[in-house]
BATIPA-406074 format. One record per residue (C-alpha): y, x, z; residue in three letters. Coordinates in steps of 0.05 Angstrom, whole numbers, padded with zeros to 5 digits, always signed. Last residue first. Example, Ala and Ser with C-alpha at 12.3 -4.5 7.8 and 13.67 -1.06 7.14 Angstrom:
<nodes>
-00021+00273+00143SER/-00090+00246+00156ALA/
</nodes>
This chain:
<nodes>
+03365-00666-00638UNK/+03398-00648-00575UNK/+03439-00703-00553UNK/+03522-00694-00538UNK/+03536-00728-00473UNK/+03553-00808-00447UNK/+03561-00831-00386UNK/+03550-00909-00364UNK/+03505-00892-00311UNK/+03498-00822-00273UNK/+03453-00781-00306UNK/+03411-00747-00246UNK/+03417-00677-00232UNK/+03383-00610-00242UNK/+03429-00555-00222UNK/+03426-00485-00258UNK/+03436-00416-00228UNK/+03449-00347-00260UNK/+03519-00368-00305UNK/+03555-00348-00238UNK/+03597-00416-00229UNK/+03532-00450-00210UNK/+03530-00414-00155UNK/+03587-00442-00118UNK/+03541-00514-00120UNK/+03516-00484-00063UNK/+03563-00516-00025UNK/+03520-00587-00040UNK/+03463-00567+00008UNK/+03404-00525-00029UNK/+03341-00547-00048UNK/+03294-00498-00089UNK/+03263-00476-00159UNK/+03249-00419-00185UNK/+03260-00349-00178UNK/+03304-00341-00236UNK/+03343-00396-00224UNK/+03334-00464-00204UNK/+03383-00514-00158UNK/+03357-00590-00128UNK/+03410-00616-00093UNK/+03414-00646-00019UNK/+03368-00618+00015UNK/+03395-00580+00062UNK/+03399-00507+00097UNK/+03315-00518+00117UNK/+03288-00458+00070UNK/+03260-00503+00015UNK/+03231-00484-00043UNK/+03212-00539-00086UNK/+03145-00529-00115UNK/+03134-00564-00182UNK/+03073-00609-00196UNK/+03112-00653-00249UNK/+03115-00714-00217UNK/+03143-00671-00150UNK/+03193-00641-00195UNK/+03216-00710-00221UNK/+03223-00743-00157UNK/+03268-00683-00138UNK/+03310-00683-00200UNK/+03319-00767-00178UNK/+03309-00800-00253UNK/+03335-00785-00320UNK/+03346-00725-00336UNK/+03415-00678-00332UNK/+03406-00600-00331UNK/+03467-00571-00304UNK/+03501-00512-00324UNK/+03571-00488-00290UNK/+03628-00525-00267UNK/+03665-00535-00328UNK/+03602-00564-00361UNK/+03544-00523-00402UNK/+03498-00578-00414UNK/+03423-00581-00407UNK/+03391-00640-00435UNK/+03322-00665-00394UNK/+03269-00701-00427UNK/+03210-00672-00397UNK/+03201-00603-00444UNK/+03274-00590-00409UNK/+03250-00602-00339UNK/+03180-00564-00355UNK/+03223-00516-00393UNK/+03266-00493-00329UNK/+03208-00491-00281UNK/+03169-00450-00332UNK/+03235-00390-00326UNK/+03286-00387-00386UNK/+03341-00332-00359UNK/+03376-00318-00419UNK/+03388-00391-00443UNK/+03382-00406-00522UNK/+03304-00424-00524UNK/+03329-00479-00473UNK/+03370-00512-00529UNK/+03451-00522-00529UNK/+03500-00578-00500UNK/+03574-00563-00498UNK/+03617-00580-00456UNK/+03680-00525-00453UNK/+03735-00573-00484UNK/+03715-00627-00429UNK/+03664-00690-00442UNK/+03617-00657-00401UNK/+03668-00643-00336UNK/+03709-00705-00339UNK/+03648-00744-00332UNK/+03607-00706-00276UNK/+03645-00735-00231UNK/+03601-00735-00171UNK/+03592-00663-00194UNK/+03644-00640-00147UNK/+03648-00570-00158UNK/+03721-00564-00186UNK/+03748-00494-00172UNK/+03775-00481-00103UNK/+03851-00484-00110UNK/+03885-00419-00108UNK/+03919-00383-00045UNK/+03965-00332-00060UNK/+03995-00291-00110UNK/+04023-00296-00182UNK/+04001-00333-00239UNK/+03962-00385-00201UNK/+03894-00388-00225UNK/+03860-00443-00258UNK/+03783-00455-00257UNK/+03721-00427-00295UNK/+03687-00389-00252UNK/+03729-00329-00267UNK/+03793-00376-00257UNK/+03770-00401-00189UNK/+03744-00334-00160UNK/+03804-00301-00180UNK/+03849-00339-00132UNK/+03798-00345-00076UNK/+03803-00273-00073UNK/+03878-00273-00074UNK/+03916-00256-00133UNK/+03973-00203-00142UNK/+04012-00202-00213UNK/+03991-00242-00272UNK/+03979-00192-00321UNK/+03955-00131-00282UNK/+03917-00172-00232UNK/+03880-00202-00287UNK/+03862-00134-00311UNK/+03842-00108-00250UNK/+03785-00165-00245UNK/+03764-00156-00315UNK/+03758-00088-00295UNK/+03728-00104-00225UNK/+03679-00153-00273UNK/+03647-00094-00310UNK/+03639-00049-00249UNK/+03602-00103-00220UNK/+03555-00118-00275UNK/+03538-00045-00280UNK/+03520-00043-00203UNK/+03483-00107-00216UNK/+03425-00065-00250UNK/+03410-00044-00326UNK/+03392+00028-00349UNK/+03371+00053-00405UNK/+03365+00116-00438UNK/+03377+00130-00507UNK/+03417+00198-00498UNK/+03469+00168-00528UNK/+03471+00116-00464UNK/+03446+00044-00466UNK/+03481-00009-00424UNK/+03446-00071-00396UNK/+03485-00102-00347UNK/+03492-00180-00365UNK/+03542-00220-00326UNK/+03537-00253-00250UNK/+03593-00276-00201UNK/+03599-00303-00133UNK/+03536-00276-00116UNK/+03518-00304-00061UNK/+03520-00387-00040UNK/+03517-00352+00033UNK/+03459-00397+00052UNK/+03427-00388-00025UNK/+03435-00307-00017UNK/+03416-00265-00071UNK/+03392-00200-00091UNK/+03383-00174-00172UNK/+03311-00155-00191UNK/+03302-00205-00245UNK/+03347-00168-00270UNK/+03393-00204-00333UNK/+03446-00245-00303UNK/+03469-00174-00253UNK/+03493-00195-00198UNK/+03571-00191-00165UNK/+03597-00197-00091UNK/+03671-00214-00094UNK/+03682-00198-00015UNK/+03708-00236+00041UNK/+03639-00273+00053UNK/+03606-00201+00067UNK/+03538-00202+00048UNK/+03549-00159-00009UNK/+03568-00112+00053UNK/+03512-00099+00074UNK/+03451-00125+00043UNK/+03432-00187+00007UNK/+03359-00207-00008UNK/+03362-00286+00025UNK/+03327-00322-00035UNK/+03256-00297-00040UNK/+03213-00277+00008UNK/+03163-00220-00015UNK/+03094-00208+00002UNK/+03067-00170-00058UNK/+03125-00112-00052UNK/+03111-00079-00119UNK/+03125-00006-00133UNK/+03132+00035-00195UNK/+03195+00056-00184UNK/+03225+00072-00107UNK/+03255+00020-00056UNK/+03225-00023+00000UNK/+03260-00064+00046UNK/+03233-00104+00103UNK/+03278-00148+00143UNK/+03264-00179+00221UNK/+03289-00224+00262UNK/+03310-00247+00325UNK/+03338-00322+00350UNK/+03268-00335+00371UNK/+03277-00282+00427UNK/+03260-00202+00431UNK/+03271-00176+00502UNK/+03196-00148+00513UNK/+03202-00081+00484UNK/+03154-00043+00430UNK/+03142-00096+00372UNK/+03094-00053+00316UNK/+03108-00071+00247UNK/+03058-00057+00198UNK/+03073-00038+00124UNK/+03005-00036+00087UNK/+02998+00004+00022UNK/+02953-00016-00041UNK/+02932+00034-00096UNK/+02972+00093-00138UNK/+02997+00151-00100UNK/+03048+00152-00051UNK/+03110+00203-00034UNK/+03132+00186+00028UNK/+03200+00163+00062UNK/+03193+00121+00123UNK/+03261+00094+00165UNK/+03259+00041+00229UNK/+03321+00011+00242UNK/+03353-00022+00300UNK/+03410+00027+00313UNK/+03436+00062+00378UNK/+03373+00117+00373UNK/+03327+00154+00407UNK/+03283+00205+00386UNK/+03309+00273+00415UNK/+03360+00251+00473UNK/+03426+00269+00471UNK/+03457+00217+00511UNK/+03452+00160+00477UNK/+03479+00087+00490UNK/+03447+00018+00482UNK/+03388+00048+00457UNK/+03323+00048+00413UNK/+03268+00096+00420UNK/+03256+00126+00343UNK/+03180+00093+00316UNK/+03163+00117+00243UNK/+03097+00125+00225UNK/+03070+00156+00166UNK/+03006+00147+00114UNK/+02958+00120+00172UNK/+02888+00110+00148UNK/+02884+00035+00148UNK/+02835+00043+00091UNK/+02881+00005+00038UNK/+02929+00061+00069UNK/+02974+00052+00128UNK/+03047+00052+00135UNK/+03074+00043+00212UNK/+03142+00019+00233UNK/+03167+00009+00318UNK/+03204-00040+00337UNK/+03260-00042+00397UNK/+03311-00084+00428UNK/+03356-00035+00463UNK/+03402-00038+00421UNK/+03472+00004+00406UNK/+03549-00008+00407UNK/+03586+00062+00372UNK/+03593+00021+00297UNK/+03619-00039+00335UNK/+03601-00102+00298UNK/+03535-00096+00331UNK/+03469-00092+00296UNK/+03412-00129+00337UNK/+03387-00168+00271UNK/+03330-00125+00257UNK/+03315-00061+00206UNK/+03253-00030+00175UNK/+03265+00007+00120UNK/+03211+00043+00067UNK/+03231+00090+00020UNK/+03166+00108-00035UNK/+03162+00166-00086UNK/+03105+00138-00125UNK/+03056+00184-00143UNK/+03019+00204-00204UNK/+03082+00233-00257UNK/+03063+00200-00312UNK/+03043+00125-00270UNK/+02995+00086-00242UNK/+03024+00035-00199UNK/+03038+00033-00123UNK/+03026-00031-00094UNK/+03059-00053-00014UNK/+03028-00098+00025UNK/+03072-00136+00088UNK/+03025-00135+00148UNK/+02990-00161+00202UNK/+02920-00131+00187UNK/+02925-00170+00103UNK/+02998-00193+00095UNK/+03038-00245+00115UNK/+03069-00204+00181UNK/+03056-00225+00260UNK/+03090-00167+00296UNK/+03036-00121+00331UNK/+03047-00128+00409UNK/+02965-00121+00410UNK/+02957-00195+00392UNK/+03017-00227+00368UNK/+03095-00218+00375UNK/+03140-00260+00330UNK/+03196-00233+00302UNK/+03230-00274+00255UNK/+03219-00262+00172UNK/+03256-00227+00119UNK/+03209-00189+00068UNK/+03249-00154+00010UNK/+03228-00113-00051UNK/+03231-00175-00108UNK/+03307-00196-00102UNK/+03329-00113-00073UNK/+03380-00102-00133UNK/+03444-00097-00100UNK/+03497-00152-00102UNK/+03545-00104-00127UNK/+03616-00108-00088UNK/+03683-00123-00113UNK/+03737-00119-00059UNK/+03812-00142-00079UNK/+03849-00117-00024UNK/+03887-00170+00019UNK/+03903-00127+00081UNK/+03840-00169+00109UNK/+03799-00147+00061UNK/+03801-00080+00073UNK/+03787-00083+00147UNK/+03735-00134+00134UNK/+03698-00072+00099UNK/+03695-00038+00170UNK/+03658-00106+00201UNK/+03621-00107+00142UNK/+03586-00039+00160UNK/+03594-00051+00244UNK/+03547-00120+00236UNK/+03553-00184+00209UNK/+03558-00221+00142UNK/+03501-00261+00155UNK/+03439-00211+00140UNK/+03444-00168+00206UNK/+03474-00111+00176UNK/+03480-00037+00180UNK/+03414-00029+00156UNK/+03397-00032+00079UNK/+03473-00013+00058UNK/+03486-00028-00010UNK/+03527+00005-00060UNK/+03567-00013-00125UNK/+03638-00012-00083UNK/+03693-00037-00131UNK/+03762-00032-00091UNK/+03816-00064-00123UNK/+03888-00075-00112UNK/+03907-00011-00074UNK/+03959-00019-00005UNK/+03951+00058+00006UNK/+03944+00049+00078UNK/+03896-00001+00057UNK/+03857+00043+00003UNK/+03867+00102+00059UNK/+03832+00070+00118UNK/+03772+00050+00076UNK/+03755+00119+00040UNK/+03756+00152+00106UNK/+03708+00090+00140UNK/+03667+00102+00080UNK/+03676+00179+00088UNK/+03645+00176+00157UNK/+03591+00127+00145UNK/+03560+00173+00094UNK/+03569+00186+00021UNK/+03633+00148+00003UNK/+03674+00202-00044UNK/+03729+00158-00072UNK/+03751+00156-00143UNK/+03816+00150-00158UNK/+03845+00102-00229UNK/+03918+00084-00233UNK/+03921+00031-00292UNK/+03967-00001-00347UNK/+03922-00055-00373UNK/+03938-00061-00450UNK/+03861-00079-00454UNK/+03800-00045-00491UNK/+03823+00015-00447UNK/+03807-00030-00398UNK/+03739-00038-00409UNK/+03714+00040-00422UNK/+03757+00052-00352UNK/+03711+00011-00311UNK/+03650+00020-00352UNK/+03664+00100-00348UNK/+03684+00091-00268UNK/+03619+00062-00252UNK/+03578+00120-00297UNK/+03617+00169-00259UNK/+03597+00131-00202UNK/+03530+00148-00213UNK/+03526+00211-00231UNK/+03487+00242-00179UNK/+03508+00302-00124UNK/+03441+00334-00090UNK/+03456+00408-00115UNK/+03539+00390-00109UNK/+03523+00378-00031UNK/+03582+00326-00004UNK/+03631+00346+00039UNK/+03643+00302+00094UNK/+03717+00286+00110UNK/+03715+00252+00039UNK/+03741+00276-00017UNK/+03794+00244-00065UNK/+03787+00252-00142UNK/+03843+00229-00183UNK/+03840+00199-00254UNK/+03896+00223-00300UNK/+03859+00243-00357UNK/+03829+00181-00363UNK/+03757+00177-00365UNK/+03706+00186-00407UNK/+03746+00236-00456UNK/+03805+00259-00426UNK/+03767+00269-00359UNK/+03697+00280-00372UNK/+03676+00349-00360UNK/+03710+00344-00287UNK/+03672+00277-00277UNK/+03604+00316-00289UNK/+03577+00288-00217UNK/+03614+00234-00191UNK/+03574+00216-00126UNK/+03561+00163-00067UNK/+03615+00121-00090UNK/+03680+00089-00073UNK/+03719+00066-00143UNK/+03790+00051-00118UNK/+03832+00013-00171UNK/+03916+00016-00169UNK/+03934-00030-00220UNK/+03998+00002-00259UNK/+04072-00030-00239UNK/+04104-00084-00273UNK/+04053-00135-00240UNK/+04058-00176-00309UNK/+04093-00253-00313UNK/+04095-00260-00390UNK/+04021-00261-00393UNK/+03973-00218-00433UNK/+03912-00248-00456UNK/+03838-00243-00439UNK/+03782-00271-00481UNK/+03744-00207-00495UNK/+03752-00195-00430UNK/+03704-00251-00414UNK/+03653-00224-00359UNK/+03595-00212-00409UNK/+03646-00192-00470UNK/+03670-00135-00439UNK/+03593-00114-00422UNK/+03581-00125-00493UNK/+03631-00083-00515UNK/+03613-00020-00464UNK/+03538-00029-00499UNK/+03565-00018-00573UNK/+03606+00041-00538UNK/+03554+00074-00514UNK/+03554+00094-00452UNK/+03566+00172-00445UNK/+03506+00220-00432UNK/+03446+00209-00383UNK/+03466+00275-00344UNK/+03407+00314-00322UNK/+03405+00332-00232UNK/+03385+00274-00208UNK/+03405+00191-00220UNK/+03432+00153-00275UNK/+03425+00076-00263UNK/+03374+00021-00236UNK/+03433-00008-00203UNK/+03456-00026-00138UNK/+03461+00046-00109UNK/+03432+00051-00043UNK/+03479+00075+00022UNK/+03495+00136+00052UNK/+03457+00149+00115UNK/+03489+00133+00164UNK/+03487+00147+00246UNK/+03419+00178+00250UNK/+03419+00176+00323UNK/+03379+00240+00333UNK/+03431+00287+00330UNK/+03470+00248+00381UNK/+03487+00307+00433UNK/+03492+00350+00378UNK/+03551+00317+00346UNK/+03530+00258+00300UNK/+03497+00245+00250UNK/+03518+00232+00175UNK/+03451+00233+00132UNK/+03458+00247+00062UNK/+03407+00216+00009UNK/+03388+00228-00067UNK/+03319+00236-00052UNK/+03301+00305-00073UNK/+03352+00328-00026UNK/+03317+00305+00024UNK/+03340+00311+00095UNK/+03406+00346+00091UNK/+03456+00340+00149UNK/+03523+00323+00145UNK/+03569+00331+00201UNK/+03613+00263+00236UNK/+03664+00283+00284UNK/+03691+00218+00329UNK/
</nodes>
């Protein structure tokens, strides 16, 4: 199958892959988001600083990292597959090694439209290890587009590389559970036992997930004000906000040429209900050529807003939807608010993916989750600062932070399985070589052996970076927070769930168990005892009861 590029916006950052002419309206893929509030256009940001590149080391522990006897005797062959490396020709020998290797995709991608962001990826990547004695092969990977992803895919596995970090999201591709034909191409990778790190993205507080639920006038029922999800735009400099607004459903098959014929149609309205744009492609099981049709459930508005209140409709245009269906709203741009969020289940394609290391960013409140998938499976601090003095911060940093860490370990101790590095980055044992490792310990039934270990340690609430009212209400209530092997925990002395009803605290609860009681940054909610996988992140903490007869250090 030929995939062409065809520009849409260049003022927007995005290529869209379609088809031959017979499919021009299918909109195959358009490349994917960057997870990161990071360098974009036409201006370089200027290198990292290196004050900024130390505390990202120190974030995901490569500070702490020592050599072994047992080393992979060969470099680490890392894949960094991005939308753009703009300026990476002006920055080999100095950003980057020397050495690096560019490889193009079967797309070419527009140098006029061309960001920097995974320039920045691979100046984290390579800024870290060169901190180490980590011998390293480092290529970077044009991914803009479907069609070089699925290039970029085939040749890290023919090319049996150890690590692939991927700091992109796709917002439809995906049906929210690891499904669909974009994680069914990264399974490719994972399966030949390539080390995939993948950015969380950075969708937390721009996402609406909800089923779809057909009301009065075949509108779908939304939270919102006229059936809808509301959008703000804030004053800013430049007077509008540039807006992208996706509308996808679960109907996305594994198999990237497999369409839908479940249709919905997407509508933005003023605070009037003037209509801003509409977006409402015919879905299709197959195509033929037909202008406005497509294989894919999404819907896809771009507009340039100004400031004031914006109403996403959703309009439900076939009959075969069931209670099994539903729907996700994603919005993207600065300055914007989504003010009917859901919170919890914000992961796109492929952080989604169980079989990859998906990564978030501590410090954004604007980092995606999943509480059913127990996603990310890691977390550090992002912010870097460039010597331009611009900032950026975003879990595409944190990402590129832990593949080196990642690589590193690899390096030194030979091949690992994912499960492998997951237990010693969240504070487990790894095998030295490769293979299957023990899950780490989770089993806070025992909570003995974990706060009376070398790593216990008991600290204030002033001292955590992610303090939240839920948090200091436990903590202002008696409660000791301890950093055990397994993560941080909050101990007090009832049931955590009597507790937060005495105190007037919602408990979310999205109906996957209640068995513990978790916070983070969003607040609090019940979770089944698997998601005690979070914990290992730094970005969640579990309220429990003291068991009896234990004893802990005491704040004083």
């Amino acid at each position: 199958m030929t995939i062409s590029p065809r520009t849409v916006s260049p003022s927007l950052r995005f290529l869209m892959s379609s088809l031959p002419i017979l499919f021009l309206a299918m909109l195959l893929a358009r490349s994917p988001i960057a997870a990161a509030d990071s360098p974009s256009g036409t201006a370089s940001s200027g290198p990292i600083l290196e004050t900024s590149l130390d505390a990202l080391a120190k974030g995901v522990g490569l500070d702490t990292v020592q050599s072994t006897e047992q080393s992979l005797r060969r470099p680490v062959k890392i894949a960094i597959l991005d939308n753009g490396f703009r300026g990476y020709k002006d920055s080999l020998g100095s950003l980057i090694p020397r050495s690096t290797k560019i490889r193009v995709g079967p797309v070419a991608v527009d140098p006029k439209t061309e960001d920097e962001h995974g320039l920045k990826m691979a100046e984290i990547v390579s800024g870290l290890l060169d901190r180490t004695e980590t011998n390293y092969e480092l290529h970077l990977f044009y991914a803009f587009g479907y069609s070089n992803l699925k290039s970029a895919v085939d040749q890290v596995i023919s090319e049996k590389f150890d690590v692939v970090l991927y700091s992109q999201v796709w917002e439809y591709g995906g049906n929210g559970d690891g499904r669909g034909f974009i994680n069914s191409l990264i399974s490719k990778a994972t399966a030949a036992n390539i080390l995939w790190v993948n950015a969380a993205g950075n969708f937390a507080k721009t996402t609406y997930l909800a089923p779809v639920e057909r009301i009065a006038d075949d509108w779908a029922y939304l939270p919102g004000p006229n059936e809808s999800v509301q959008l703000r735009c804030f004053r800013n400099s430049s007077g509008k906000c540039r807006l992208r607004l996706v509308l996808s459903w679960n109907s996305f098959s594994d198999d990237v040429n497999i369409g839908t014929d479940k249709d919905l149609d997407l509508v933005l309205t003023d605070d009037t209900l003037k209509v801003v744009k509409t977006a409402g492609l015919i879905q299709k099981k197959s195509v033929t050529g037909e202008l406005g049709a497509s294989l894919y459930p999404r819907e896809i508005i771009e507009a340039d807003v100004e400031p004031g209140v914006y109403f996403a409709r959703v309009k439900v245009r076939s009959k075969n939807f069931t209670k099994a269906d539903t729907l996700r709203i994603t919005a993207s741009g600065d300055f914007l608010e989504m003010l009917n969020r859901t919170e919890g289940e914000t992961l796109l394609a492929p952080a989604d993916l169980p079989s990859v290391i998906t990564v978030g960013a501590s410090d954004s409140v604007n980092s995606s989750t999943s509480r059913k998938l127990a996603k990310p499976d890691l977390r550090s601090t992002s912010l870097i600062t460039t010597e331009s003095e611009l900032q950026f911060k975003g879990s595409s940093n944190s990402s590129a932070a832990y593949a080196a860490r990642i690589a590193t370990e690899v390096f030194n101790r030979g091949p690992l399985s994912r499960e492998a590095v997951l237990s010693l980055l969240q504070g487990g044992k790894a095998p030295r070589t490769g293979g299957r490792a023990q899950a780490p310990n989770t089993n806070l039934d025992k909570v003995t052996t974990d706060i009376t270990s070398p790593r216990g340690s008991c600290f204030p609430y002033e001292a955590l970076r992610f303090n939240t009212p839920q948090i200091i209400m436990m903590m202002k209530s008696g409660g000791t927070i301890v950093d055990t092997m397994s993560g941080l925990k909050i101990f007090i002395d009832e049931d955590p769930f009597v507790r937060a009803a005495r105190l007037g605290l919602m408990v979310n609860d999205d109906g996957t168990g209640r068995e513990i009681l978790l916070a983070d940054l969003s607040g609090l909610f019940s979770a089944p005892k698997a998601s005690r996988a979070l914990l290992g992140s730094g970005g969640t903490v579990e309220i429990v009861k003291t068991p009896p007869n234990v004893s802990y250090c005491s704040l004083r």
